[in-house]
C-alpha positions in Angstrom: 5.4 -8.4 -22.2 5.8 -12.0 -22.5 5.2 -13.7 -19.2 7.5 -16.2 -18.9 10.2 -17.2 -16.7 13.7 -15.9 -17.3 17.3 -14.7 -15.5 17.5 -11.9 -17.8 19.1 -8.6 -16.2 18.9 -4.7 -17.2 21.6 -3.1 -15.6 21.2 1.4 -15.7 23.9 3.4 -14.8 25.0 6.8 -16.7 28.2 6.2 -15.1 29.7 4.3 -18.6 33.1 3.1 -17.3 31.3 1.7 -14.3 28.6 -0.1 -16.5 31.1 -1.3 -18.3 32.5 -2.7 -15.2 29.5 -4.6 -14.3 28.8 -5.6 -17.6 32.2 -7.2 -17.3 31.2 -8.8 -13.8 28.1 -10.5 -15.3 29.6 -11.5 -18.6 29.2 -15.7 -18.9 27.1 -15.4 -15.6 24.4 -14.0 -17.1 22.3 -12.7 -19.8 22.5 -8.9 -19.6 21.0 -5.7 -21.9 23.1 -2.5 -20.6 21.7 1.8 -21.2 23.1 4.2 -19.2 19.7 6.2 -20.1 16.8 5.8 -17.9 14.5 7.1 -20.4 15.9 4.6 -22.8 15.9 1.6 -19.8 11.9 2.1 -19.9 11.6 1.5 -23.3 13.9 -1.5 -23.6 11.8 -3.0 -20.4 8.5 -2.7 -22.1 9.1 -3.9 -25.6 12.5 -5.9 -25.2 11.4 -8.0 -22.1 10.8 -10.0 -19.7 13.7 -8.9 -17.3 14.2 -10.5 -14.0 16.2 -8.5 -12.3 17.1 -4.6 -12.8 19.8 -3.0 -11.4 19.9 0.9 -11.5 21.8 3.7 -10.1 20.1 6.0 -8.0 21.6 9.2 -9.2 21.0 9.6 -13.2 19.8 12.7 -15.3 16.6 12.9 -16.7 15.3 10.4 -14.0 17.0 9.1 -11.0 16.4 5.4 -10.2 13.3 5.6 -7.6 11.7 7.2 -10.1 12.7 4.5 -13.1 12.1 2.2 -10.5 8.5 3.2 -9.7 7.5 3.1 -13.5 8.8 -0.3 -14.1 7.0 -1.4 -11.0 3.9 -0.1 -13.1 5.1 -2.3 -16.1 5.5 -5.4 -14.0 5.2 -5.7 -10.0 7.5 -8.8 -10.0 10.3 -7.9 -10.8 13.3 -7.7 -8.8 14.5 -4.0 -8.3 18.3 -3.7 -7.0 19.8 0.1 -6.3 23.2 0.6 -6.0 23.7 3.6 -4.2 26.5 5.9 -2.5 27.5 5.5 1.3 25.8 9.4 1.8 22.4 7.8 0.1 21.7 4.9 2.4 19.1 6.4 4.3 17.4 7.1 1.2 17.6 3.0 0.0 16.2 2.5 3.4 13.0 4.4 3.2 12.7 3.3 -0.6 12.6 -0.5 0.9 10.1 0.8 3.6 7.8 2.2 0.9 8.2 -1.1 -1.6 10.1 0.5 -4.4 13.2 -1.9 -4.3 13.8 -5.3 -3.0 17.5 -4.8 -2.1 20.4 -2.0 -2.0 24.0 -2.4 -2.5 26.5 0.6 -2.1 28.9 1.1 -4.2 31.9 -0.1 -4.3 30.7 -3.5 -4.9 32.7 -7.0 -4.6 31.9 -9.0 -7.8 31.0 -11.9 -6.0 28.3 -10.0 -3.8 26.4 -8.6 -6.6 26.5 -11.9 -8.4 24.9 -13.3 -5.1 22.2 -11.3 -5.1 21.4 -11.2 -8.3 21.5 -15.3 -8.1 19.1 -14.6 -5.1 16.8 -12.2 -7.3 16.6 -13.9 -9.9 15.2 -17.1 -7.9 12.5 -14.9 -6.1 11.3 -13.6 -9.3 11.0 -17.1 -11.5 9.4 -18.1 -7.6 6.8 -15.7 -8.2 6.3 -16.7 -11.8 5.6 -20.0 -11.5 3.5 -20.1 -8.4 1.4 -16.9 -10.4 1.5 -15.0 -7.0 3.3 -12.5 -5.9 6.7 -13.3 -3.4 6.6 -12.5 0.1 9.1 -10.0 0.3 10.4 -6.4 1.4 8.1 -4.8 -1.5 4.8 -6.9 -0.4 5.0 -6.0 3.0 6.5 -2.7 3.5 5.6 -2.0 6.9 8.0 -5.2 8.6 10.8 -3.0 7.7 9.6 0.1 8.5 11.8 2.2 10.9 10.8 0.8 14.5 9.0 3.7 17.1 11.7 5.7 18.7 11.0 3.3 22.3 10.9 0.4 20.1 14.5 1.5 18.5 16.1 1.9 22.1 15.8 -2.0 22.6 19.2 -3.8 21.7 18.6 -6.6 19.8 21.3 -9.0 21.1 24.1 -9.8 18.9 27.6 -11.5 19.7 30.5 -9.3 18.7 31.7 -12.0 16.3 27.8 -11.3 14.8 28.3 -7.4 15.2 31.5 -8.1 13.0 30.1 -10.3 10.0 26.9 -7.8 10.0 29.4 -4.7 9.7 31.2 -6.5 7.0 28.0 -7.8 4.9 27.1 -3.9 4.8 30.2 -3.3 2.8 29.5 -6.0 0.7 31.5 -8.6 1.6 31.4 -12.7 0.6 31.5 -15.0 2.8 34.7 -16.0 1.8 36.2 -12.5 2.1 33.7 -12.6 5.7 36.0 -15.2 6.6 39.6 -14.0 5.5 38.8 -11.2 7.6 37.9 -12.6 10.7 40.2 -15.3 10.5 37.0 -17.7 10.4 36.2 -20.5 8.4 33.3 -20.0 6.1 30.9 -22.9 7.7 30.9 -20.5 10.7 30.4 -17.2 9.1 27.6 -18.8 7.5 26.3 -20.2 11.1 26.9 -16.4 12.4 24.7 -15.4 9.0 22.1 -18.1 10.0 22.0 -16.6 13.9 21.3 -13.3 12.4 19.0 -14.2 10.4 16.8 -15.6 13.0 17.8 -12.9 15.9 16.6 -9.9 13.3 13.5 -12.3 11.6 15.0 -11.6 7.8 16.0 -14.2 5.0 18.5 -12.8 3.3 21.7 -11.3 3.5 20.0 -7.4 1.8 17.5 -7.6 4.0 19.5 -8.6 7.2 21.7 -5.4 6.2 18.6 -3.2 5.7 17.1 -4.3 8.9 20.4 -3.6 11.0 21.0 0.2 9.7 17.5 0.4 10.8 18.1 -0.7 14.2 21.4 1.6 14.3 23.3 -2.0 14.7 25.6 -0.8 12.0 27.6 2.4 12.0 27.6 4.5 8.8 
């Protein structure tokens, strides 16, 4: 594959009325090749790209998206892997972080302007990584700073405001900050402060990671 840098996506879902939603979503955002075949996804990611970003389902026939996900990783270790996922899976797109086969989860369903976010966010880590020609510090190079904590280690409270416990709950369903802030009857300059505080208090830089690191703590009830 050429190596250049792009913002091209691959989205996988056999769910066609729901990939026909996203495709919707990312229409005049971005520049975006649909399958809802995994088998077929490998194919068009070896001889049709660079891609970016690629967003897969986690349950598909033939090959569910750890699996896609793994081979692609084999094809090129840059690029950004996003799985969207049921609320009964998120366990399972916890330990997939832990082990470095995606950079970022979202469950499903998903706010348009979240999954634009993040794929914004992707798509800057991966050109990042492109044109420094090393690889991005991230969940997938350093597995083991979110692995789940030691059992002792997990019965320390990390301490969060309840206005922090609140915008934390609601970025797990995927909320913007504008939503964030409808919500709580906050403006968005200090959801974003509350985002920043979180940030720092659970040593993350993003708002997939500060989720990921909170359902491993048990801050967020599922």
């Amino acid at each position: 594959m050429n190596q250049t840098t792009n913002g091209r996506i691959l989205i996988v879902d056999d769910d066609e009325a729901y990939l026909a939603s996203l495709r919707r979503i990312m229409r005049g955002h971005f520049d975006v090749v649909t399958t809802k075949d995994p088998v077929q996804a490998l194919k068009i990611f070896e001889f049709q790209g660079p891609f970016a970003v690629v967003i897969s389902d986690y349950r598909m026939p033939f090959m569910n998206g750890i699996e896609l996900f793994s081979r692609i990783q084999n094809l090129d270790k840059q690029v950004q892997r996003i799985m969207l996922t049921g609320h009964a899976e998120l366990q399972m797109a916890i330990d997939a972080i832990n082990h470095g086969k995606i950079n970022a989860f979202l469950t499903k369903p998903i706010p348009a302007t979240s999954i634009r976010s993040i794929v914004i966010d992707s798509i800057q880590a991966y050109n990042q990584s492109q044109g420094s020609h090393s690889r991005l510090t991230s969940i997938s190079d350093n597995p083991a700073a979110y692995r789940l904590p030691k059992s002792t280690d997990r019965e320390l409270c990390v301490p969060l405001t309840v206005k922090e416990k609140e915008v934390l709950a609601l970025l797990a369903k995927g909320f913007s900050n504008d939503e964030i802030s409808a919500e709580l009857h906050i403006t968005v300059g200090t959801v974003k402060s509350h985002m920043n505080n979180l940030f720092g208090k659970l040593e993350v830089n993003s708002r997939s990671k500060v989720v990921a690191k909170g359902l491993e703590l048990g801050l967020i009830k599922t």
